[in-house]
N, C-alpha and C positions, 0 to 999 in steps of 0.2 A: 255196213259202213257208217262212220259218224258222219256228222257235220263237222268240216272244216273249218269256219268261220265260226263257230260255235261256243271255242275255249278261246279266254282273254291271251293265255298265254301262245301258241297255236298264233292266235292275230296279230298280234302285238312280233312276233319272231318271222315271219311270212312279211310284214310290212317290216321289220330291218332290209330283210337279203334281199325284196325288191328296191328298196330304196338306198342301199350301198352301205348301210350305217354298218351291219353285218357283211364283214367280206369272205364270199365263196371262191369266188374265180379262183382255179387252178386246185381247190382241195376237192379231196376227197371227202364224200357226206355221208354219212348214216343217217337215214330215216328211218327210227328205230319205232314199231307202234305208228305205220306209216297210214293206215288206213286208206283214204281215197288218194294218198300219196300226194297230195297238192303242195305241203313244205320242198318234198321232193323234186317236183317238176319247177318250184322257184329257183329253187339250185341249179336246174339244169337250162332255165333262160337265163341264169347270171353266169353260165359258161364253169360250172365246177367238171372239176378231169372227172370224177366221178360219182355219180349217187348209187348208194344199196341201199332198194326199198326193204321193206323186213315186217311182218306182220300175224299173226294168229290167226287169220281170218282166212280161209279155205280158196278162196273167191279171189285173195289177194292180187297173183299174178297174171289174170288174163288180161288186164290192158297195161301190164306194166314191160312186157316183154314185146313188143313193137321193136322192129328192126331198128327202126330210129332212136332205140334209147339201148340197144345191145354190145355198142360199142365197150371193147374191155371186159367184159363182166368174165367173172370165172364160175 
């Protein structure tokens, strides 16, 4: 897994959708190249209908499928 906080760009889009400048509420998100998923789970405290995490990484899925985040998924 990468650092999160590590790319300007990654920072810089994470501090929009916590801060409203970027509006999620009610879409639907692709976190495409999700890695530790963190863009992802901002989306999902700013109330998006839905996030698909998505990644290369083998490893990807075992904390991203919590019941708590299973809602809708196909």
């Amino acid at each position: 897994m990468f650092n999160p906080y590590g790319g300007i760009a990654a920072q810089a889009f994470m501090s929009g959708v916590l801060s409203g400048i970027v509006d999620v509420q009610g879409k639907r998100v692709l976190d495409l190249g999700c890695g530790a998923g963190v863009i992802g789970f901002c989306c999902i405290l700013k109330q998006s209908q839905k996030v698909l995490f998505s990644d290369l990484h083998p490893n990807i899925g075992a904390g991203l499928f919590h019941s708590k985040y299973k809602q809708d998924m196909v």
